[in-house]
N, C-alpha and C positions, 0 to 999 in steps of 0.2 A: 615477443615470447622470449627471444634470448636476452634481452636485453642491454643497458649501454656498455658503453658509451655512443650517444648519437643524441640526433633532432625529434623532436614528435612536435608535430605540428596537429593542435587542436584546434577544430572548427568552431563557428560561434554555432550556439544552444548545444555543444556536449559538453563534457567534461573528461577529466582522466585522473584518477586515484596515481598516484607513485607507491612503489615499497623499494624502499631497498633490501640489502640482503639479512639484515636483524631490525630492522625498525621499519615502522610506516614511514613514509614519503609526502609532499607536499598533496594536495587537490587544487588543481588547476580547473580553470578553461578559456576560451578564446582566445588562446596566446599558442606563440611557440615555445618548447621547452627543453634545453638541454639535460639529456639524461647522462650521471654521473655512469664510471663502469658499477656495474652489480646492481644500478637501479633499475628496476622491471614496471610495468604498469601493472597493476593491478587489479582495476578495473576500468572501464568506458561508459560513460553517461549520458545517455539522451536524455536533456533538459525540460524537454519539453511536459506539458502535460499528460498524462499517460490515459486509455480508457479500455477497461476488460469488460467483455458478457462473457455470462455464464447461460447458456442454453435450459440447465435445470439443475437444484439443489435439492438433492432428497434430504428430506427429515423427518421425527417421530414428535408428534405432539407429548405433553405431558401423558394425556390416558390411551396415549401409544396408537393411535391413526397415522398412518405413513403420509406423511403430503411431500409436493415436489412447488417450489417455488420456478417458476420459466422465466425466462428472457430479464435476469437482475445485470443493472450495467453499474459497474463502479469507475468512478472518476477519481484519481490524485495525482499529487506530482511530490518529489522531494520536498521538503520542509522549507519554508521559506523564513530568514530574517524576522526578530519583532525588533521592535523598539520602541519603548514606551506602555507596553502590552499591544501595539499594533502592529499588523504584519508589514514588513517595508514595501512600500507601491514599486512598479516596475518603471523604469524612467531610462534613456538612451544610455546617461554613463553607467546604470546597474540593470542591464535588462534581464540579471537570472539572481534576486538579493537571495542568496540561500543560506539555510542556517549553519554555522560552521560546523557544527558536529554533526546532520544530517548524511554528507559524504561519506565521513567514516562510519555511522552507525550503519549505515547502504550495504558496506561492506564487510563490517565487523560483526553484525548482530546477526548473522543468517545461521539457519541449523544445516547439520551436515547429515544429511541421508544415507541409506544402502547406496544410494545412484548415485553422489557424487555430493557438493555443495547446492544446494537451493538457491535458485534465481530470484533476486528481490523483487522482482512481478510477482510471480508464486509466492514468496513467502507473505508482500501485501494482501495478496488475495484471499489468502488463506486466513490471514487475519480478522477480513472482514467477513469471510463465509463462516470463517467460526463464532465470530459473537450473532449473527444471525440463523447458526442451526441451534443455539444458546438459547435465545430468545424461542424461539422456536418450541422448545424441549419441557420450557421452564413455564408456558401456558398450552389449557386446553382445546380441544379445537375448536368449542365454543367460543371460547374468548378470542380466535384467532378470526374466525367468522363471522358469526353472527353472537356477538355481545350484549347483555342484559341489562347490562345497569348505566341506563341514562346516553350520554351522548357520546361514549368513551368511543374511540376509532382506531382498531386495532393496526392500521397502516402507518397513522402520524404517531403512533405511541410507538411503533417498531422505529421507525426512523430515528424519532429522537431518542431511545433509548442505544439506537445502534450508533450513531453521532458520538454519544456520551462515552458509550465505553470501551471503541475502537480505538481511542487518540490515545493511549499509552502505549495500545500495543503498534500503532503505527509511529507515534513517537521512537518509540524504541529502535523501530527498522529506517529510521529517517525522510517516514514519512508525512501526508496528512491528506485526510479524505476531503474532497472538494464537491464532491454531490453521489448520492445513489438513489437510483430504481430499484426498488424490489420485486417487481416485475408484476406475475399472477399465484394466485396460490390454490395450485389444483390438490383436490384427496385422493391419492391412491386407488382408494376402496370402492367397487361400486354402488356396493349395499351402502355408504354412507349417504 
């Protein structure tokens, strides 16, 4: 908190952001690192894969029926290295290849609330809850249920539709989605 001059000693699978006092700072991890004076951490990073549920997502179909999605689990981890258009495999000498602007967009790209700064758990999360109360909004609750025309599967059509247009906005916050459950999708309503 007060920051250096001193040691920070980073564990392997976290990381730690630097700021100094007018500029960003290196990203590190599995090393030790001496902090100049006026250099602070700025943030701490567990490497690891990350995994959230959501207990229930309320939403409004397009002709307005309240439904609640239950039990969706989102999977991701910070943005990993490409090369070549391929992601970089994880191997002894690079066992966390991340993408270098991934750290700083972690902690650069977040909104600032009444409550304070937004945690980039929450802020992924929210990313991916909103392009699925999106989808959501944008069909009826026939087509969300029980659809007419031919073999269309409104579960695989959400998936991959939520795949598609989640990765800029988790791009943006330096992430990327590694798998989701969309869970069940109950109506509201009884009379429906």
């Amino acid at each position: 908190k007060v920051g250096g001059p001193g040691f920070v000693s980073i564990e392997p699978g976290s990381a730690a952001i630097f700021r100094f006092l007018r500029e960003p700072g290196p990203s590190l991890f599995s090393t030790t690192h001496y902090m100049a004076p006026f250099e602070t951490v700025a943030q701490t990073v567990d490497l690891d894969e990350q995994q959230e549920k959501k207990e229930e997502i309320k939403a409004i179909t397009r002709d307005g029926i309240k439904v609640v999605l239950r039990d969706v689990h989102i999977r991701y981890r910070i943005k990993q290295q490409m090369r070549d258009g391929v992601p970089v495999r994880r191997s002894l000498a690079e066992p966390h290849p991340l993408d270098p602007d991934a750290l700083r967009n972690m902690l650069y790209n977040l909104v600032v609330t009444g409550g304070g700064l937004q945690k980039w758990q929450d802020a992924v999360e929210g990313a991916v809850i909103g392009q699925i109360t999106d989808y959501i909004a944008s069909h009826s609750i026939d087509q969300l249920t029980a659809p007419r025309n031919g073999f269309t599967n409104p579960r695989s059509e959400l998936l991959s539709t939520l795949t598609e247009k989640v990765k800029k906005p988790l791009n943006d916050l330096g992430a990327e989605l590694l798998w989701i459950d969309v869970g069940h999708l109950d109506i509201a309503y009884d009379l429906v």
